[in-house]
C-alpha positions in Angstrom: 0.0 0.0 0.0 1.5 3.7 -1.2 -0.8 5.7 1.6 0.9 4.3 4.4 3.8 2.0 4.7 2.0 0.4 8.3 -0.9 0.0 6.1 -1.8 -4.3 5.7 -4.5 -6.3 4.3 -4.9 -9.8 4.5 -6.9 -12.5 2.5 -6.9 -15.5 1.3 -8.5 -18.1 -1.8 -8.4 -21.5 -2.3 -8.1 -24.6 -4.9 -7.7 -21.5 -7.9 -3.8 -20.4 -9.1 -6.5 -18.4 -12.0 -5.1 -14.9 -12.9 -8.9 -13.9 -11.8 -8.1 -15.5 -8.1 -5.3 -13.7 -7.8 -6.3 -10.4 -8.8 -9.4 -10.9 -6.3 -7.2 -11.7 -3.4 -5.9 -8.6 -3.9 -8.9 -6.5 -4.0 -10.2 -8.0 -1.2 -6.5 -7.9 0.9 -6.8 -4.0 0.0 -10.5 -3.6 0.6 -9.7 -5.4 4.2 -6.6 -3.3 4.8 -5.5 -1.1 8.2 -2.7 0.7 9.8 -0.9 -1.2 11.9 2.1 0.6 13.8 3.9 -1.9 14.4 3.9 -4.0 10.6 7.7 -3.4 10.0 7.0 -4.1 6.1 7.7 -8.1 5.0 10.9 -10.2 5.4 14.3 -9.7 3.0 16.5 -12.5 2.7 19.6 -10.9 2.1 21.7 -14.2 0.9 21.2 -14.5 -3.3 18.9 -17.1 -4.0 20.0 -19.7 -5.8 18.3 -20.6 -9.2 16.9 -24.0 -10.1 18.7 -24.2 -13.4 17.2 -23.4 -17.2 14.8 -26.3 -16.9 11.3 -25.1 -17.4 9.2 -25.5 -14.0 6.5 -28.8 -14.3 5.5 -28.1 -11.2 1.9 -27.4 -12.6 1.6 -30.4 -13.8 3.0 -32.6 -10.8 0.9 -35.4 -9.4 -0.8 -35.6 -6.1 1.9 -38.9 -5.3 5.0 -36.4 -6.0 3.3 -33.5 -3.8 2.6 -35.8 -1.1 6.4 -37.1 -1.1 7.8 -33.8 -0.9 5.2 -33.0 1.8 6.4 -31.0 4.9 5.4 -33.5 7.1 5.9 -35.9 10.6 4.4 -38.8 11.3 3.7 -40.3 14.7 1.6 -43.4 15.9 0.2 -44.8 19.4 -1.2 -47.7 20.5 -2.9 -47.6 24.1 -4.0 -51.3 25.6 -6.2 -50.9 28.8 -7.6 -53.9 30.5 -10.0 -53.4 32.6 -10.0 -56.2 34.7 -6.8 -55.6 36.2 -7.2 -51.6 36.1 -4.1 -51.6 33.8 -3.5 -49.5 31.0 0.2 -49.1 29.1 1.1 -47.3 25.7 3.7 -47.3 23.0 4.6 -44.4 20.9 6.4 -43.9 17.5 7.6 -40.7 15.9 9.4 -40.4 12.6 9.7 -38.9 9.1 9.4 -41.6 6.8 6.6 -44.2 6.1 9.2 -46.5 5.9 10.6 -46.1 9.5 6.9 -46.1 11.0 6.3 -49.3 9.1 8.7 -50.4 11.3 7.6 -49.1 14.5 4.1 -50.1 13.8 5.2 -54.1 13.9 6.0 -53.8 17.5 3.8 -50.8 18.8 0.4 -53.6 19.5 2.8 -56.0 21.2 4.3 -53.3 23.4 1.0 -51.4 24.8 -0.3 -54.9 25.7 2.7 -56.1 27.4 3.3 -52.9 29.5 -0.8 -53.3 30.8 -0.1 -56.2 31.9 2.8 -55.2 33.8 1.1 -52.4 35.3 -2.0 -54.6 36.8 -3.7 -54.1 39.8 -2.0 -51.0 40.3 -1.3 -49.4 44.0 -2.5 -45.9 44.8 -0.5 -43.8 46.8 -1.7 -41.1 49.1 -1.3 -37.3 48.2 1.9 -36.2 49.3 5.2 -34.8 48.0 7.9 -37.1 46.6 10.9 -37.3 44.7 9.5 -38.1 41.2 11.5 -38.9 38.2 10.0 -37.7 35.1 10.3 -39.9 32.1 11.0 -38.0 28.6 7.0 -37.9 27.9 6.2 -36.2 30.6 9.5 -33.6 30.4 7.7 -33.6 26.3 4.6 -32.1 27.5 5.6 -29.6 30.3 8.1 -28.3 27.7 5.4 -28.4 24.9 2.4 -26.4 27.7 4.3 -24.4 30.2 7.8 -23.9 28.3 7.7 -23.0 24.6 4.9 -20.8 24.9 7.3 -19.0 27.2 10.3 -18.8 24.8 8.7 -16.4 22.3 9.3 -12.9 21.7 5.6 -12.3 21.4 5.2 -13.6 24.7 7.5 -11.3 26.3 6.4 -8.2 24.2 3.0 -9.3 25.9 4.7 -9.9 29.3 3.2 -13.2 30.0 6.2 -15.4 29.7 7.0 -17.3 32.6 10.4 -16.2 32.3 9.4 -12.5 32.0 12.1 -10.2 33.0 14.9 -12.8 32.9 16.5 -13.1 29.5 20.1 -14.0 30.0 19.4 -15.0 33.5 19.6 -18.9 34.7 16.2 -20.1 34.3 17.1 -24.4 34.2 19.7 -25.8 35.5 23.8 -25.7 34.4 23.5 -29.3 33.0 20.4 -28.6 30.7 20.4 -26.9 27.5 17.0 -26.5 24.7 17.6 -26.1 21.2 15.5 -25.6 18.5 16.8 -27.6 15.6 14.9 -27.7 12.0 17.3 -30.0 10.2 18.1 -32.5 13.6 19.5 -35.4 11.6 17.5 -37.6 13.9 14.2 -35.9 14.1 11.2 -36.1 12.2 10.8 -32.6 11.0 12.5 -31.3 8.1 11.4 -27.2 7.6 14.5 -25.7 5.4 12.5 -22.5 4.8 9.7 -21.1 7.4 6.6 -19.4 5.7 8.1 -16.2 5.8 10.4 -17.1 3.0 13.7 -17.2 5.5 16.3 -20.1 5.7 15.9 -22.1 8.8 18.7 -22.7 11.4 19.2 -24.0 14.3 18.1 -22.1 17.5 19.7 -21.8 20.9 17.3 -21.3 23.6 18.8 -22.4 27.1 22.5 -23.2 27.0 23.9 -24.4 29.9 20.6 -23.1 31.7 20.7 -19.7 30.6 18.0 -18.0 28.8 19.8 -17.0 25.3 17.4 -17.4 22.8 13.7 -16.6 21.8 11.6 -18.2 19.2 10.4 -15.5 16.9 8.2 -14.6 13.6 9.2 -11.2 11.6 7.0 -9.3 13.2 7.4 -10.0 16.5 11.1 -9.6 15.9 10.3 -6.1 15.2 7.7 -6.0 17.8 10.0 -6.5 20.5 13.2 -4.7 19.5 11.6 -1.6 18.7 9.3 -1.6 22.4 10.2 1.1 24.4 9.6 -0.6 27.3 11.7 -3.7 25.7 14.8 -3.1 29.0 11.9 -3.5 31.7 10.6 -6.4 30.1 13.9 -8.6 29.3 15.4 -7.7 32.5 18.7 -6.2 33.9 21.0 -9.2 32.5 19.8 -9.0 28.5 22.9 -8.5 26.1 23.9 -5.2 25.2 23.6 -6.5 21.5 20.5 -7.9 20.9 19.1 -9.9 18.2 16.2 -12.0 17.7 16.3 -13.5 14.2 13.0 -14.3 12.8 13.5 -17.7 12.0 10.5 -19.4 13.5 7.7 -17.6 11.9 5.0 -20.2 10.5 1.7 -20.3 9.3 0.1 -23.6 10.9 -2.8 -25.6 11.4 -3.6 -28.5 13.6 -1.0 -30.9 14.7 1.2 -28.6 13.4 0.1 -28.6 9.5 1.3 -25.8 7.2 -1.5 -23.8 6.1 -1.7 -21.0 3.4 -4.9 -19.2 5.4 -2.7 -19.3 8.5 -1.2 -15.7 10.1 2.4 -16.5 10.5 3.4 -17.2 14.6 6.2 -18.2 16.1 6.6 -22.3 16.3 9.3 -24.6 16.8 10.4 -27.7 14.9 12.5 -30.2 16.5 12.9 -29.6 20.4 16.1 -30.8 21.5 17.2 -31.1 25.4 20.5 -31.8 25.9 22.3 -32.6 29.2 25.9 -32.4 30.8 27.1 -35.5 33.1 23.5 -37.5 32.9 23.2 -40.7 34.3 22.0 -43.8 32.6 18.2 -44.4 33.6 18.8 -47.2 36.2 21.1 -44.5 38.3 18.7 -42.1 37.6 16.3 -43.9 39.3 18.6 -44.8 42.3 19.7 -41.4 42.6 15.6 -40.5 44.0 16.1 -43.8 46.5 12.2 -43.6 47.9 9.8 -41.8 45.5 7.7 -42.0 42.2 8.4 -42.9 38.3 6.0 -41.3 36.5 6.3 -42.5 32.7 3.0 -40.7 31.3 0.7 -38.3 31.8 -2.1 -35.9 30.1 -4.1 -33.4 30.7 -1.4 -30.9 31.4 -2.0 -26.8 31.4 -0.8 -23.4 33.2 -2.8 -22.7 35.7 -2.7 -19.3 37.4 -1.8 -17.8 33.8 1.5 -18.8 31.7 3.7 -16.1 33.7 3.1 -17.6 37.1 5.1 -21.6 35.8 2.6 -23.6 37.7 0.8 -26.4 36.2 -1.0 -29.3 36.8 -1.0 -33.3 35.2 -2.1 -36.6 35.3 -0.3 -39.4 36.1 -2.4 -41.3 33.0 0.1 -44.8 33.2 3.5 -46.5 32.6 4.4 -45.2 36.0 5.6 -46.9 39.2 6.7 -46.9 43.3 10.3 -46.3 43.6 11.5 -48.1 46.6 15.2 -48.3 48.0 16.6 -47.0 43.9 14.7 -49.4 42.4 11.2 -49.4 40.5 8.7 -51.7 42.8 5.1 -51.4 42.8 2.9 -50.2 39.2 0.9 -47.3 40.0 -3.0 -47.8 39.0 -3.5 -45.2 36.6 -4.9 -42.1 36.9 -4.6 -42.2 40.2 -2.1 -39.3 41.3 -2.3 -35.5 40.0 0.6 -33.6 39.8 1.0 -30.0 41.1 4.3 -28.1 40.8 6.0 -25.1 39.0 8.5 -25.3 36.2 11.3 -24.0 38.5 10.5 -26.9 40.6 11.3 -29.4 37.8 13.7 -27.8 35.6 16.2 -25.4 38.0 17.4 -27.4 40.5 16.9 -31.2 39.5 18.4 -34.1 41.5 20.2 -35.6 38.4 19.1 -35.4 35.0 19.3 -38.4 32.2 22.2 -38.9 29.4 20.0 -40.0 26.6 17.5 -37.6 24.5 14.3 -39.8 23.2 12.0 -39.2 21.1 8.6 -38.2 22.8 4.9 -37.5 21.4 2.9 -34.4 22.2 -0.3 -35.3 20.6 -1.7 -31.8 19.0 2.4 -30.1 18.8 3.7 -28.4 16.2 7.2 -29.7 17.3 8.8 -33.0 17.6 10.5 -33.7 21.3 13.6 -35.6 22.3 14.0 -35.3 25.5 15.9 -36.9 28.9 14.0 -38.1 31.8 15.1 -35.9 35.2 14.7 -36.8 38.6 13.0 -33.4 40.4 13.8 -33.0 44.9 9.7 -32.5 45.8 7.1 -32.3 43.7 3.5 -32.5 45.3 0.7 -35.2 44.0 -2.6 -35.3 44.9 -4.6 -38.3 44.8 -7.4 -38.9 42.7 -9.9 -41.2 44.0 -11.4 -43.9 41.6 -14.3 -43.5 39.1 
């Protein structure tokens, strides 16, 4: 738009690439336009692009096969087996980018729900209490995927609701854990070389070595952010002198993470990677608690008291057990315990944390997870009686 250069209209049409459908998006993207102060104008990409050679395009004439192929795309599969009679219920998970390698997964995934419900029948249940808990890598999945990313944005702390609000460059997780935000992970499932913004992906620090360093970010919240005038008040006293929050994150997305042409770009991750410094192998992991709880799965997990406050609440939904003297003794029934806690409480001063990074499902994410288990000092559980 000529009148004002904070002036933006947005719309959208579908199934027609017709010189017609293009020239009505526009009329109605004009007819729909406003003056937003703080549209900074659209992404450059100041690296050359690179040509695709004197070949004539046949892109219009590709097959649906070909397109689905080239598809930006992760697959994941689970199987849950419950048996009622015992009060037992166990699941297997697979997550990957190729048919081929869920094929694979798929073989076993039956086998391995029904053999964990049987190893979790007629479960005890515990009284509330707090414990030392280890947290397997699904759980660590979704307190990341509800309490933590949503927090690592620069929208969110332009909007001062991050639960790390005022901290940037401050210690927010422990020394031993670092979060990294990793689009072309050779062993994850996503593969995003270009966000919908038209800018090169790369990888992203977020925590390293506990300290906030990083923030997932779109173009315009980029802009957003660096340009607020109360930007010092809401980073905090330790954010770098030089600061820069590359917009490489900005996608338009749909549900379980699909890419979506009628989607506003926001900021998203891709492949969420948690590394650790001097983990321990899971069976000293669990030893390391000596009396307390494994808790392998759970659902139902969301902020409460608002994102900025890091408190949540789960539950303990299966695959989880009594720890007794380091070692895993009784099956918990499922269902059975909710968890209470804060994000500090699992994430800044753990017992021990685990050496390996698995893969773990977030049904609903628009990232992939690989993540170690950690073993957290007290974390409260409510019980929750039996339906």
């Amino acid at each position: 738009m000529r009148r004002d250069p904070h002036e933006i209209g947005t719309a959208f049409e579908a199934s027609d690439l017709s010189r017609d459908s293009v020239h009505q998006a526009i009329r109605r993207a004009r007819s729909a336009a406003v003056v937003d102060p703080h549209f900074p104008g659209f992404p450059a990409d100041s690296r050359k692009a690179v040509g695709a050679g004197p070949d004539k395009s046949d892109l219009a004439r590709v097959t649906d096969s070909a397109i689905a192929a080239a598809a930006w795309a992760h697959f994941n599969a689970s199987v849950t087996s419950i048996v009622e009679s015992a009060d037992a219920k166990g699941t297997a998970n697979a997550l990957g980018s190729s048919v081929a390698a869920m094929r694979a997964a798929a073989s076993v995934l039956g086998r391995d729900a029904v053999l964990r419900a049987l190893a979790l029948g007629h479960g005890v249940r515990p009284a509330s209490g707090t414990f030392r808990v280890v947290l397997g890598p699904q759980p660590i999945a979704e307190i990341l995927n509800y309490m933590v990313m949503g927090s690592l944005t620069t929208g969110a702390f332009y909007a001062a609701s991050s639960a790390y609000q005022a901290k940037f460059g401050e210690r927010v997780m422990d020394q031993r854990l670092s979060l990294i935000d990793e689009p072309l992970y050779r062993a994850g499932a996503m593969r995003r070389r270009i966000t919908c913004e038209g800018i090169p992906t790369r990888r992203l620090d977020l925590i390293r070595d506990g300290q906030l360093v990083g923030l997932l970010s779109d173009f315009y919240d980029s802009n957003r952010l660096l340009t607020d005038e109360h930007r010092a008040e809401k980073l905090g006293p330790h954010a770098f002198a030089q600061l820069d929050f590359p917009p490489l994150n900005g996608y338009r997305l749909g549900e379980s993470g699909g890419r979506r042409f009628d989607a506003s770009p926001g900021a998203a991750g891709t492949n969420v990677v948690m590394r650790t410094r001097a983990g321990l192998a899971d069976r000293e992991l669990i030893r390391s608690v000596g009396d307390g709880i494994y808790v392998g799965r759970v659902w139902y997990t969301y902020p409460i008291n608002g994102q900025r406050a890091g408190d949540f609440t789960c539950t303990v939904s299966g695959d989880s057990y009594l720890i007794r003297n380091g070692e895993i003794s009784a099956p918990l029934a499922p269902n059975c315990l909710r968890i209470n806690a804060n994000i500090s409480e699992v994430f800044l001063n753990p017992i021990a944390v685990g050496a390996r990074s698995l893969p773990a499902t977030v049904w609903g994410s628009p990232e992939a997870y690989y993540v170690p288990a950690l073993a957290a000092e007290r974390i409260a559980l409510a019980e929750v009686g039996p339906t």
